[in-house]
Each structure stands twice: as C-alpha cells, then as structure tokens.
C-alpha positions as CSV (number, residue, x, y, z in Angstrom):
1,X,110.4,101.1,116.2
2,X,111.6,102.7,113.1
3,X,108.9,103.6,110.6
4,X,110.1,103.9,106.7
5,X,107.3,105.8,105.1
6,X,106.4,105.6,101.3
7,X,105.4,109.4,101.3
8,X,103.0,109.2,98.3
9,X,100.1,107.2,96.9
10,X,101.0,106.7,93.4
11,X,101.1,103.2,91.8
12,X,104.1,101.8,90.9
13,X,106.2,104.6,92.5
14,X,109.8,104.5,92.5
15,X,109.1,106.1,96.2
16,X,108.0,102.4,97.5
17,X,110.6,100.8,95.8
18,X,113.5,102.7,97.4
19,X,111.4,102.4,100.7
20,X,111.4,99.0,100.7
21,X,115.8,99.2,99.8
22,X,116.2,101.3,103.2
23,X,113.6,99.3,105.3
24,X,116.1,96.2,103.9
25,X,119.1,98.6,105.1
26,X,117.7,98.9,108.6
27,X,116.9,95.1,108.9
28,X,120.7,94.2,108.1
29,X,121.3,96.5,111.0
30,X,119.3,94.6,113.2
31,X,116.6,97.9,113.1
32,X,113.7,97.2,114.5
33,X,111.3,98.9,111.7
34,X,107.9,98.9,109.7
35,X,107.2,99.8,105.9
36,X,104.2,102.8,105.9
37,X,103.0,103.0,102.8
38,X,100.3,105.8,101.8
39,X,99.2,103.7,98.8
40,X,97.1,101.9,101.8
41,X,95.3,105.0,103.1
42,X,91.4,104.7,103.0
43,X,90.3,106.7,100.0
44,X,88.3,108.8,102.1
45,X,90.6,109.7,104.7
46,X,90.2,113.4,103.8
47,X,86.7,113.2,104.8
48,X,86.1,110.8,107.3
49,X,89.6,111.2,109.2
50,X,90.9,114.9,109.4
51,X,89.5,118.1,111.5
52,X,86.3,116.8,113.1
53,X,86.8,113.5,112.6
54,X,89.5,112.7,113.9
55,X,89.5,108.9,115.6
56,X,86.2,108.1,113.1
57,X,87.7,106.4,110.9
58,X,89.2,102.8,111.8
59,X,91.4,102.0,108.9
60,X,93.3,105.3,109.3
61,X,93.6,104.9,112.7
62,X,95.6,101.7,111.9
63,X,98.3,104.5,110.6
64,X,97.5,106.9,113.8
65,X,98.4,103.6,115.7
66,X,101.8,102.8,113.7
67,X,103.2,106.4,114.1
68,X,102.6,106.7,117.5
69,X,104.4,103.3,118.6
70,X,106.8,104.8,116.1
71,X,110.2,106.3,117.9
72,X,111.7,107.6,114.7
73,X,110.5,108.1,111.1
74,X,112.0,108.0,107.7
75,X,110.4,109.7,105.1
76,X,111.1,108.4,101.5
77,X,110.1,112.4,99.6
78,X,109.4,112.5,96.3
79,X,109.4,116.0,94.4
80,X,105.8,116.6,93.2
81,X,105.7,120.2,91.3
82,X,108.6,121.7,93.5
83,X,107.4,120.0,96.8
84,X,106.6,117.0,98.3
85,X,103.1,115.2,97.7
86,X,99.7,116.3,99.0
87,X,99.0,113.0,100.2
88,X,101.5,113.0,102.7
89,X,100.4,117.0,104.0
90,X,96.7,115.9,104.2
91,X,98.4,112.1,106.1
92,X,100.1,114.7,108.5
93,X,96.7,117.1,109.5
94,X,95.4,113.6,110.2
95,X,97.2,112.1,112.9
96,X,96.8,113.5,116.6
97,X,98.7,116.8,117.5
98,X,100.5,117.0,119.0
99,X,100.9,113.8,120.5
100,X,102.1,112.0,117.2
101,X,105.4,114.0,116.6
102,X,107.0,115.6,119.7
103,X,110.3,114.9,120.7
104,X,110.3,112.5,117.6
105,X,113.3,112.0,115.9
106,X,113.2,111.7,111.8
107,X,115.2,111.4,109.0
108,X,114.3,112.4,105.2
109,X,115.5,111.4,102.1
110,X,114.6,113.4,98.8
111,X,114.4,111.5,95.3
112,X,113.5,113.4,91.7
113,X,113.3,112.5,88.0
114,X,115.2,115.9,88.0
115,X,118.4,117.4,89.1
116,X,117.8,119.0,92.3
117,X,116.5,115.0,94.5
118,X,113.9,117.5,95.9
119,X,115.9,119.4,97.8
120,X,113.4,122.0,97.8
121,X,110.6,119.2,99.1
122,X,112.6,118.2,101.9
123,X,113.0,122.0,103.1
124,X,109.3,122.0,102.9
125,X,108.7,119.1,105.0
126,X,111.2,119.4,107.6
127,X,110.1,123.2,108.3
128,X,106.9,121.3,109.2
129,X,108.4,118.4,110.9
130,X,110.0,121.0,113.2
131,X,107.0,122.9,113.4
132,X,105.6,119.6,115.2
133,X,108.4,119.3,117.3
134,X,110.8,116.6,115.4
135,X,114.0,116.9,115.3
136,X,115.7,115.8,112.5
137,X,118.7,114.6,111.0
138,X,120.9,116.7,109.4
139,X,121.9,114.0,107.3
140,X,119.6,114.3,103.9
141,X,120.3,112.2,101.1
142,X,119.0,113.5,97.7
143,X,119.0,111.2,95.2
144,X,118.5,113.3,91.4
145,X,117.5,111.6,88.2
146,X,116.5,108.6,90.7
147,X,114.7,106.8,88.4
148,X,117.4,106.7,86.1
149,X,119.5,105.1,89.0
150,X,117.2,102.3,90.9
151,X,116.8,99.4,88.8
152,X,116.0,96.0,89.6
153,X,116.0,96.6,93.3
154,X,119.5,98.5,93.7
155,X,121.0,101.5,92.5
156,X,123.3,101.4,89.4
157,X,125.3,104.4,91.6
158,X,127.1,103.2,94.1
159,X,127.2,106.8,95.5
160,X,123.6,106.6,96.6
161,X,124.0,103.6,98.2
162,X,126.6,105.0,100.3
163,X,125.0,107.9,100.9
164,X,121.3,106.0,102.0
165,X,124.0,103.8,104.2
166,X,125.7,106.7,105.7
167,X,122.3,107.8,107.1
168,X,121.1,104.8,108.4
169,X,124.0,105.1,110.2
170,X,124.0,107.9,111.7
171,X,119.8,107.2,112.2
172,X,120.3,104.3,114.4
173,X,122.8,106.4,117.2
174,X,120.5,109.3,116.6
C-alpha cells in the first residue's frame, strides 16, 4: 500500500489537489494506494493523541492504522514560512515510534507560491524522515509558482507532469 499524504490542513489547498493528481498517477500504474489527508485529523489531536496519550484517541488512530499498513509514503510538502507545515510535525510525534516508519520507504514532493517548490521544506522533513529510519527517494520533484501551474486538475507545465511521472516511476521499483 502506497499512502499519498496531503501534508497540511488548510482548506482548499492546492496541496490536496496535486495529492489527488499523483494518487490518479499511481492508479494508472495499477498502485495499490490511499489518499491521507490531514484536513481530517480530529481537532484535538494535539491533546488527546500525542505524548501520553498515545492510542486514546480513536479517530487518530484511524491515521496510526493507515500508516502502519502503509509500505511507502508520498508526502505532497507545501512551504509554510521556509518549512513544511506544523500540522504534519505535530501528525509525525503522533503516530507510534518507532514502529510506524522503520525500514519505510518514502518519497516527497515540494510545491511553493514561490521560486524555490520548498526545497528547503523538503530538506527539513526528510532529515526527519531519516531520523525515523525511512529511506527515501532521491528523486524530489519541486514544483515553484505551483499555484500558478495546476489548474483545473492538471498542470499547464508539462515539465511538472513529467517530473511527478518520473518519480512515480522510479517509486513503484523502489
């Protein structure tokens, strides 16, 4: 199983949208895969989920259960002030450790309203990912001035198709 994760909570985020596109891009591959979407998080997962808590709260564990029948994960990483959002960090220190990530493999993808696809957010999360014990793909798609780009369900580049392709590619043998 193949988990595509929209890797913030904010409405109508262009993150979801180009989640959905590469969950699409894995089911033309035949990709056995699931759409993760922290819009759906309880709203008081910090509290009733992390540290002490852990396994308390039933509606996260839903997500504890989807990572850990997960074999690889895609994060979808937009750049929130020079990083990736806090909703994803805090989604992290949730789930079981170390039992939800090692020997995982995962691939990340970096989009931005700016010039840089969140190149910076990605380093940021993958030092963490292989902190946990992912390995991930060296493959990272950054996709700049995204929202410029995705419209209507597609991207007016083809480059960023290809490049979202590419990786699928190379995901699926990895």
């Amino acid at each position: 199983m193949i988990t595509v994760i929209s890797s913030t909570n904010r409405n109508n985020a262009l993150s979801l949208q180009i989640a959905e596109y590469y969950l699409q891009l894995l089911k033309e591959k035949g990709a056995d895969c699931q759409l993760l979407d922290l819009r759906d998080l309880p709203v008081d997962f910090i509290e009733t989920a992390l540290y002490d808590n852990k396994g308390n709260n039933p509606e996260f564990n839903v997500f504890q259960d989807k990572i850990l029948k997960s074999e690889k994960l895609v994060f979808i990483i937009p750049e929130y002030n020079g990083s990736f959002p806090g909703v994803l960090k805090a989604f992290i220190d949730g789930l079981a450790f170390p039992k939800s990530f090692k020997g995982k493999k995962a691939a990340v993808v970096g989009i931005s309203a700016g010039d840089q696809g969140a190149a910076l957010a990605m380093s940021h999360l993958v030092d963490i990912l292989n902190y946990l014990g992912v390995h991930v793909l060296a493959k990272r798609p950054r996709l700049p001035n995204a929202d410029n780009e995705f419209e209507d369900g597609t991207f007016s580049n083809p480059r960023y198709d290809q490049r979202l392709r590419q990786q699928v590619e190379e995901l699926l043998v990895f």
